[in-house]
C-alpha positions, -999 to +999 in steps of 0.1 A: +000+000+000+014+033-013+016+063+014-012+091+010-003+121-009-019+155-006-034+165-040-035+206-047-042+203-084-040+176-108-051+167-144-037+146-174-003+168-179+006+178-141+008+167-106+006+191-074+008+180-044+019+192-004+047+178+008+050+170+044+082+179+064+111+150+069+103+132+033+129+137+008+120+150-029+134+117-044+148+085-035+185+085-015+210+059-016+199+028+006+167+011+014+160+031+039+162+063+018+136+051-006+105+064+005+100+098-013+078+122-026+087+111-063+081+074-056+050+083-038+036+099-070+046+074-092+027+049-070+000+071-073-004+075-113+023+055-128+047+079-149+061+113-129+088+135-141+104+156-112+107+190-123+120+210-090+133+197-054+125+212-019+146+197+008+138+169+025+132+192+058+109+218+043+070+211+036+049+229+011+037+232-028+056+206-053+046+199-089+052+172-109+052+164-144+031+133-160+047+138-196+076+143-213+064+171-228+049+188-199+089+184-177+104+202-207+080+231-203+079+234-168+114+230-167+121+258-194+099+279-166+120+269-136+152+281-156+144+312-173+131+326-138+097+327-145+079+314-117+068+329-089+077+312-055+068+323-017+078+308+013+070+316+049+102+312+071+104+313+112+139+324+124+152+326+157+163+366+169+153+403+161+149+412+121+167+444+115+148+455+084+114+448+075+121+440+037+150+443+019+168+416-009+200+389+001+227+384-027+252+362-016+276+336-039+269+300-026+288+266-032+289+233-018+310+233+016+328+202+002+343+186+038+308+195+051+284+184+022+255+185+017+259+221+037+265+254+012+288+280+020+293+318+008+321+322-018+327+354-034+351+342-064+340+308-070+301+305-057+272+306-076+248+339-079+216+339-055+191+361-045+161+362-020+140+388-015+124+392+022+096+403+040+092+404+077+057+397+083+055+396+121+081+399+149+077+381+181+099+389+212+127+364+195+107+350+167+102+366+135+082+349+108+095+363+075+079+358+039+108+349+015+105+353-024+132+332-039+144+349-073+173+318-077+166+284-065+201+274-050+203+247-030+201+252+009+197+294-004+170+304+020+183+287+049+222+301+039+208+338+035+179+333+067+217+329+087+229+355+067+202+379+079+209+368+116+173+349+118+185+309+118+156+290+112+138+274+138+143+233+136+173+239+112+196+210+121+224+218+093+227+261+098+214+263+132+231+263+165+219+234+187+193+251+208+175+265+178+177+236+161+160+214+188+135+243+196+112+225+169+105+188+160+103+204+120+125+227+106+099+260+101+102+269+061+074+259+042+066+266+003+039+285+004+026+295-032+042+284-069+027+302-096+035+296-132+019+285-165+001+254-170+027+236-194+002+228-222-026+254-219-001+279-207-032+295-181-018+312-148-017+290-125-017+298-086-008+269-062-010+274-027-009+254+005-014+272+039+012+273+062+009+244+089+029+268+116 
């Protein structure tokens, strides 16, 4: 028996669905690193073509491909920068500007993989724009609008900004990392184009904290 998935949107050329916290994007190495998102989808409807990753901490809006054609689309989306995405984050500390943009040059920390670090001659170009949405004593729940999609970027430039994320076990110290059974970064909305009918579409799942 296949695990449930939680359907946003769904007809014969896409797949949307919510992905829970603590279930990777696709299958790891191992038996034990099989149960994924991906495989969960295929179980679902047979063929799936992964078109974008969150990490295997965060929860929130993930669409899949059921066609060839549909992944090439969807992909030529992702890379040109024309989707929309919005996440809500929770860090840990006192934001010291309510909005503002973070452009920092990331690559893979290699003795610490999978962790990112900031490189200014040989990292990669990121950006993440940011909105503080509420501010509580030591809390402050940010809305982040991702412009790149670099791996580990919001949780690299959340540290960046002072505000660790709450329940991050790779950038956080110890005791922010424990404060929460889930790391607090959630995918909020994805919009783009419907691959084949190229309609606006907004995909949305509240967020669970």
């Amino acid at each position: 028996m296949s695990a449930a998935i939680d359907i946003l949107f769904e007809d014969e050329h896409i797949l949307v669905v919510n992905k829970p916290p603590w279930v990777l994007s696709v299958p790891g190495r191992g038996p034990e690193k099989q149960d994924s998102m991906a495989t969960r989808c295929q179980a679902y409807c047979g063929e799936i073509h992964v078109v974008h990753r969150l990490d295997c901490a965060t929860s929130g809006v993930m669409i899949f491909a059921k066609t060839k054609v549909a992944e090439k689309l969807l992909h030529q989306q992702f890379r040109e920068r024309e989707t929309q995405k919005v996440y809500i984050a929770v860090g840990a500390g006192k934001a010291c500007l309510e909005q503002g943009q973070v452009q920092l040059p990331l690559i893979t920390d290699w003795p610490n993989r999978p962790k990112q670090k900031v490189d200014r001659e040989s990292g990669k170009h990121s950006i993440t724009e940011y909105q503080l949405i509420e501010q509580r004593a030591d809390r402050a729940r940010m809305k982040l609008y991702p412009i790149t999609g670099r791996s580990h970027q919001l949780r690299v430039h959340m540290l960046y900004l002072g505000l660790p994320i709450i329940g991050d076990r790779l950038y956080a110290p110890d005791k922010i990392a424990s404060a929460s059974d889930r790391m607090l970064l959630h995918a909020e909305r994805l919009v783009l184009h419907h691959p084949l009918s190229e309609d606006t579409l907004t995909l949305e799942s509240p967020c669970p904290f």
